[in-house]
C-alpha positions in Angstrom: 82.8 88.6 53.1 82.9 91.4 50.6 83.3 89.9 46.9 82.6 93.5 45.3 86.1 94.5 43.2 87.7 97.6 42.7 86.7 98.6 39.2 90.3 99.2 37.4 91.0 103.0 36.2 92.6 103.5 33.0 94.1 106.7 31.5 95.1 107.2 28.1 96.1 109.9 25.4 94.2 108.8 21.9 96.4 109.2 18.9 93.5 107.6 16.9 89.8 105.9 17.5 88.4 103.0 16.0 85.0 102.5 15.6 85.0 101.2 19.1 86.3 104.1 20.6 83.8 106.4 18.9 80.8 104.4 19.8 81.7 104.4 23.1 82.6 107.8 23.5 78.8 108.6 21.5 77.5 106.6 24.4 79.4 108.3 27.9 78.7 111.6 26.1 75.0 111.2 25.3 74.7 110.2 29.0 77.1 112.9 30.7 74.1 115.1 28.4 71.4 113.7 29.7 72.7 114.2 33.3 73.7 117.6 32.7 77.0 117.7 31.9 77.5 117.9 28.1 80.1 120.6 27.7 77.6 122.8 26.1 75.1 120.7 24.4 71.4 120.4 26.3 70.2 117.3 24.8 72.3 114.8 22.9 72.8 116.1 19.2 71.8 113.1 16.6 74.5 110.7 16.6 76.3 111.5 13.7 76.8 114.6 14.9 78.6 113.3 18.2 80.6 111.0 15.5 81.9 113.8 13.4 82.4 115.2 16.6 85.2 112.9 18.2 86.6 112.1 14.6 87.4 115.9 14.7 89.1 115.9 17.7 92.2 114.3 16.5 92.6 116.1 13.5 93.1 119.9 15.6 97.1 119.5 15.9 97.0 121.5 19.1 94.3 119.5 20.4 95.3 116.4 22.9 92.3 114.1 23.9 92.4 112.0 26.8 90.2 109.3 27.5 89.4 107.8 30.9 88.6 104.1 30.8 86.3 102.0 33.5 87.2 98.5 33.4 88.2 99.0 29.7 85.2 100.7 28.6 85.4 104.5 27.6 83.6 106.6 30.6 84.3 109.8 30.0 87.5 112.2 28.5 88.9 115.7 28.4 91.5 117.9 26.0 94.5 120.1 26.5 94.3 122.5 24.2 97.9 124.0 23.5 97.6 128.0 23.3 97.9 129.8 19.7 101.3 129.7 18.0 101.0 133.5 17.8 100.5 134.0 21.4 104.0 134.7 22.8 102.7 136.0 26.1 100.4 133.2 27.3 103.2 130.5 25.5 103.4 128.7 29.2 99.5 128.0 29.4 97.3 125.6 28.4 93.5 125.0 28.5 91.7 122.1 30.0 88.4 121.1 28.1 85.3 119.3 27.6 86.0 117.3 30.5 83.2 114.8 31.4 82.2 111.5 33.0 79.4 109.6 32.0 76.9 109.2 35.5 77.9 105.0 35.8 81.2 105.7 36.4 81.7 107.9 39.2 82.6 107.4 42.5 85.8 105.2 41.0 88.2 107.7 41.1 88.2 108.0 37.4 88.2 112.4 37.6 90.6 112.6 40.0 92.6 110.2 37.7 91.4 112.4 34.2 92.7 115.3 35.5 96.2 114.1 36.9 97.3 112.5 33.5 96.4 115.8 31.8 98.0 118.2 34.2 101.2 115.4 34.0 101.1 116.1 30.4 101.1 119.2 30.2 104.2 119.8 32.6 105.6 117.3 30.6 105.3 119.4 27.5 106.9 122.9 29.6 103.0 124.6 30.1 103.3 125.9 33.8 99.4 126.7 33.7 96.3 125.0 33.4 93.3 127.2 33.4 89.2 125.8 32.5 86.3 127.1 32.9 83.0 125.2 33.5 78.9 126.3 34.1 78.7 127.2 37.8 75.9 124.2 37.7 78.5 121.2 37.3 79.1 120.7 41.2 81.2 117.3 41.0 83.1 118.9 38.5 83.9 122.3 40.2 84.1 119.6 43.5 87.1 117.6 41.2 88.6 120.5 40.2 88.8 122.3 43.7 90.2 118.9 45.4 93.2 118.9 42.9 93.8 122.7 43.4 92.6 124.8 40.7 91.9 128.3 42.3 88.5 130.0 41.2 89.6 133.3 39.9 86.1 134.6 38.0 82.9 134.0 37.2 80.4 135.4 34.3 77.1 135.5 35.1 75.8 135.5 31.5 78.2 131.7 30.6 75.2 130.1 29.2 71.8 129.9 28.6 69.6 127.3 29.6 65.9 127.6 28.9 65.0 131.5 29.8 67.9 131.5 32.2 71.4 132.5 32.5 74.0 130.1 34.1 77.2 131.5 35.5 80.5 129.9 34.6 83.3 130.0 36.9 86.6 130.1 35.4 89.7 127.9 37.4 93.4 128.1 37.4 96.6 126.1 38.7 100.0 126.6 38.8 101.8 123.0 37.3 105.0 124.1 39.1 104.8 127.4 41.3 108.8 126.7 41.7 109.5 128.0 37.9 106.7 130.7 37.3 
């Protein structure tokens, strides 16, 4: 008999953290770091830093965190980031960012679930595109990504640098709703 439980998948959009919230978020983020997959940070930046960090998420206005939740505890998050009021042209698309899971939590589902909440959002607020970008190195990120149907459209060789070396980035795109674009 198999007793093991399916770990429940939450998705939520923060309008505010407690102090909670930020300490877990300190903790998936110093992990996803150390595993490689800090959205741009190498090591984990003294705490207080990570702090100020998340606290100064919510007060962009055109920011929109999302936080994904493993049995209740904060694993890992991403942001829509609404395009400049000033940009007419690009009006209809949005940016996905900093998306991460801490290392304990996947294999639960929990990117697959990320990333549909966000891209739901954003339809629901009239963006037809979602583009992101992320270092060539993040494979079960690009994996994620591909499996929910972003379309690899480029790729700069010089994205980041880690140690002496360059590390491409691939840049990703998707369509919310081909039927109006």
């Amino acid at each position: 008999m198999n007793t093991q439980r399916t770990p429940l998948v939450t998705i939520e959009m923060a309008t505010e953290l407690s102090a909670n919230d930020i300490s877990e978020l300190c903790d998936a983020t110093e992990e996803a770091i150390e595993a490689g997959g800090g959205f741009g940070w190498l090591a984990p930046p003294p705490r207080s830093v990570l702090e100020d960090y998340w606290r100064g998420i919510l007060l962009v206005p055109d920011y929109h965190l999302f936080l994904g939740k493993l049995d209740h505890v904060i694993a890992g998050s991403c942001q829509i980031a609404r395009p400049p009021r000033n940009n007419e042209a690009q009006a209809t698309t949005c940016q996905l960012r900093t998306f991460f899971l801490a290392p304990w939590a996947r294999g639960h589902g929990l990117a697959g679930a990320l990333v549909a909440e966000t891209e739901e959002f954003a339809r629901s607020e009239g963006y037809q595109i979602l583009n992101l970008d992320v270092r060539a190195t993040q494979d079960r990120a690009i994996k994620a990504f591909e499996a929910r149907g972003y379309q690899h459209f480029g790729t700069n060789p010089y994205y980041a640098r880690v140690g002496d070396d360059f590390v491409p980035g691939l840049y990703f795109t998707k369509l919310l709703n081909a039927s109006k674009v």
